[in-house]
C-alpha positions in Angstrom: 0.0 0.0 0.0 2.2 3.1 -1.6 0.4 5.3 0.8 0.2 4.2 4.0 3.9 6.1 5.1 1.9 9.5 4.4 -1.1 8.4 6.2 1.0 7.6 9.0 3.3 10.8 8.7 0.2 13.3 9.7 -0.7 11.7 13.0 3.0 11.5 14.1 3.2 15.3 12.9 0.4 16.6 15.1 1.6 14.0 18.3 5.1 15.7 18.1 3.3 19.0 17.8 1.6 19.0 20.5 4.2 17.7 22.6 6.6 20.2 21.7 3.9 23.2 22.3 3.0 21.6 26.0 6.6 21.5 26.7 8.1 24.4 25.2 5.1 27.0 25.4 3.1 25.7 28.3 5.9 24.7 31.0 8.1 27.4 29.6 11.2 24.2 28.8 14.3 25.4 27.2 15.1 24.1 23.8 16.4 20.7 23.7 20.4 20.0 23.1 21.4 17.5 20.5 22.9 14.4 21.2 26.3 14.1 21.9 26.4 18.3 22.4 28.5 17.8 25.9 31.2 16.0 23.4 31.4 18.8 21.2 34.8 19.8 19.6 36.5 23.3 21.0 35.9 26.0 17.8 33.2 24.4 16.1 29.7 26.0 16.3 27.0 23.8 18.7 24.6 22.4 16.9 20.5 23.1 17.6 17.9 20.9 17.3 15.1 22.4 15.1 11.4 22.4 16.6 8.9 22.1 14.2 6.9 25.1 12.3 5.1 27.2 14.5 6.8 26.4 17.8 10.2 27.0 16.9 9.2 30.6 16.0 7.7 31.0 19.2 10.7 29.7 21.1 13.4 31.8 18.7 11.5 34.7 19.9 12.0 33.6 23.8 15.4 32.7 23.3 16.3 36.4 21.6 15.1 38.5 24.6 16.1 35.4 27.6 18.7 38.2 28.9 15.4 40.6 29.3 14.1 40.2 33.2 11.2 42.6 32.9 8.4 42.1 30.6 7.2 39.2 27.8 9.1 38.6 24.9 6.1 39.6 22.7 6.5 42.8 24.2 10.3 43.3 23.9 9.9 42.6 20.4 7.1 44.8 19.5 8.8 47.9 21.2 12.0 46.6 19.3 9.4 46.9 15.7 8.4 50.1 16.9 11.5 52.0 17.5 13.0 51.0 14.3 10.6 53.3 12.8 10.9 56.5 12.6 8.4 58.6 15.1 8.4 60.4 17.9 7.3 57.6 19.9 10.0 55.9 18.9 12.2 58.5 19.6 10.8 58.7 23.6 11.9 55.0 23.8 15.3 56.1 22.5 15.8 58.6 25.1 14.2 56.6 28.0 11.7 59.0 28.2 8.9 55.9 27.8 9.7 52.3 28.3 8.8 49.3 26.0 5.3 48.4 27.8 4.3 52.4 27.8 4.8 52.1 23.9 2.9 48.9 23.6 -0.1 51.0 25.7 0.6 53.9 22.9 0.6 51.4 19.8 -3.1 49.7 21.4 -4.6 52.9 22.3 -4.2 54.1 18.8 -5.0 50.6 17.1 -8.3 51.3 19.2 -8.9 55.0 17.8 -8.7 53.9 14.5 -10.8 51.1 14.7 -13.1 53.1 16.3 -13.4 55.8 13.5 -13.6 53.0 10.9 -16.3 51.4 12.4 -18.2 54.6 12.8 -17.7 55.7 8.6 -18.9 52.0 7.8 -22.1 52.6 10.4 -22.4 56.2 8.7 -22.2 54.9 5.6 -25.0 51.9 5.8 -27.6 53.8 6.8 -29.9 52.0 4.5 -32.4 49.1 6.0 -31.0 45.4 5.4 -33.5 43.2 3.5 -31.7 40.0 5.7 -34.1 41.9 9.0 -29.9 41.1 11.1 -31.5 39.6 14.4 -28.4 38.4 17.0 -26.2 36.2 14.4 -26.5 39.2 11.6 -23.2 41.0 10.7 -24.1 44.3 11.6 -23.1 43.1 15.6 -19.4 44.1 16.5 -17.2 41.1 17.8 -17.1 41.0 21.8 -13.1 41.7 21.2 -14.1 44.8 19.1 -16.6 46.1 22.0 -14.6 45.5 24.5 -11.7 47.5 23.2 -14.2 50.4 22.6 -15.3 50.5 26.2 -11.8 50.8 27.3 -10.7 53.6 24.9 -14.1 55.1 26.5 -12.8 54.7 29.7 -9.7 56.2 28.7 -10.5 59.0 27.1 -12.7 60.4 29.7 -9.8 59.1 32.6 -7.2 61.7 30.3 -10.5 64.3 28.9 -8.9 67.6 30.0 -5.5 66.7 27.7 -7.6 64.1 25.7 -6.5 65.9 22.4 -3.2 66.7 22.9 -2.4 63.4 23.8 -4.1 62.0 21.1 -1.7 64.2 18.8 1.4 62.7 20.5 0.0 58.8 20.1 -2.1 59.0 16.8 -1.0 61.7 14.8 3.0 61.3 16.0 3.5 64.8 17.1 6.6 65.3 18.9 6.4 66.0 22.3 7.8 69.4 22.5 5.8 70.6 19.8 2.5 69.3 21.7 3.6 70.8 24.9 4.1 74.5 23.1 0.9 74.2 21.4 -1.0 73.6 24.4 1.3 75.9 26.4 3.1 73.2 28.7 6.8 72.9 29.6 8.2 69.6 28.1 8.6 68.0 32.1 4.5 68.6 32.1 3.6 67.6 28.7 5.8 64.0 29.4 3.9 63.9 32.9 0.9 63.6 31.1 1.8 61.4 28.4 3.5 58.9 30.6 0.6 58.7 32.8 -1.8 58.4 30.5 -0.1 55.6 29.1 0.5 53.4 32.2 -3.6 54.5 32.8 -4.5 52.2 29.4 -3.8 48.6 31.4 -6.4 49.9 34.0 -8.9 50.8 31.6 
C-alpha cells in the first residue's frame, strides 16, 4: 500500500506537535540539546535541534530577549518593531523618556482609535435598511473583542478628557512631544507627565 507512510506521517506530525507546544510553550522548557552536544569539539559551532513550524518561531523569539528580566518577549519585540521606525514615539523609547510596555499601551490605544473611527464611517455609511431583517447572528453586531476595546478607549479618554486631544496628537497623529507641549502651552517636564501617565492608565482601563 504506496500510501500508507503519508497516512502515518500526519498523526505523528500533530503527536510531536503538540508535545513540543506543551513542553516548550506551556511549561516554559528550554530548547532541547542534541545528542552528543557535551562531546562537542572546542571552535566548532553547537549544533541546535530544530522544533517544528510554528513552535520554533515561538521559542526563537523567547530565546532572543532570555537576557530581558522585565516584561514578555512579545512585548520586547514589539517595542523593538516600533523603535525601528521613525516617530516620535519611537524617539521617547530612545531617550528613556517611555519604556517598552508604555509604547505597547501607545501602539493599542491608537490601534483602538482607529478602529473606532472606521467602524463609525462603515455605520455612517449603511444607513440604508437590510433586507436580511440582522437579528443576534447578523453581521451588523461588532465582535465581543471589538466592544470590548471600545469600552476601554471610553474609559480612557474620559480618565485623560482635560489633555484628551493633545495626547491623542502625541499617540495617533506622532507629534513630537515638544511641539504638543508648546501648542497647548506646557513645559516639556508637564507635557511628558501627562503622556507617561496616561499611558500606564490604558492597562487599568
Amino acid at each position: 500500500m504506496p500510501h500508507l507512510p503519508t497516512d502515518q506521517a500526519a498523526p505523528a506530525l500533530t503527536t510531536e506537535r503538540e508535545q513540543q507546544r506543551v513542553a516548550h510553550l506551556v511549561l516554559g522548557e528550554p530548547r532541547p540539546k542534541p545528542k552528543g552536544a557535551n562531546r562537542r569539539k572546542k571552535g566548532k559551532a553547537a549544533a541546535t535541534v530544530t522544533l517544528v513550524p510554528g513552535i520554533e518561531e515561538r521559542v526563537q523569539l523567547r530565546e532572543r530577549w532570555s537576557h530581558k528580566t522585565n516584561g514578555t518577549a512579545e512585548t520586547h519585540e514589539h517595542a523593538a518593531a516600533q523603535a525601528r521606525r521613525e516617530g516620535s514615539l519611537a524617539r521617547l523609547v530612545g531617550t528613556g523618556a517611555i519604556d517598552a510596555h508604555q509604547l505597547a499601551a501607545a501602539d493599542q490605544i491608537a490601534e483602538a482609535y482607529h478602529s473606532i473611527t472606521a467602524e463609525v464611517a462603515v455605520r455612517t455609511a449603511n444607513l440604508e435598511p437590510r433586507s436580511s431583517g440582522g437579528g443576534p447572528h447578523s453581521a451588523s453586531h461588532a465582535p465581543i473583542a471589538a466592544v470590548i476595546r471600545e469600552r476601554a478607549y471610553a474609559r480612557w479618554r474620559e480618565a485623560v478628557a482635560p489633555h484628551g486631544a493633545m495626547l491623542l496628537a502625541i499617540i495617533v497623529d506622532d507629534m513630537a512631544l515638544t511641539t504638543a507641549a508648546r501648542d497647548w502651552r506646557l513645559s516639556n517636564r508637564r507635557a511628558r507627565s501627562l503622556l507617561v501617565s496616561a499611558l500606564d492608565s490604558w492597562k487599568r482601563c
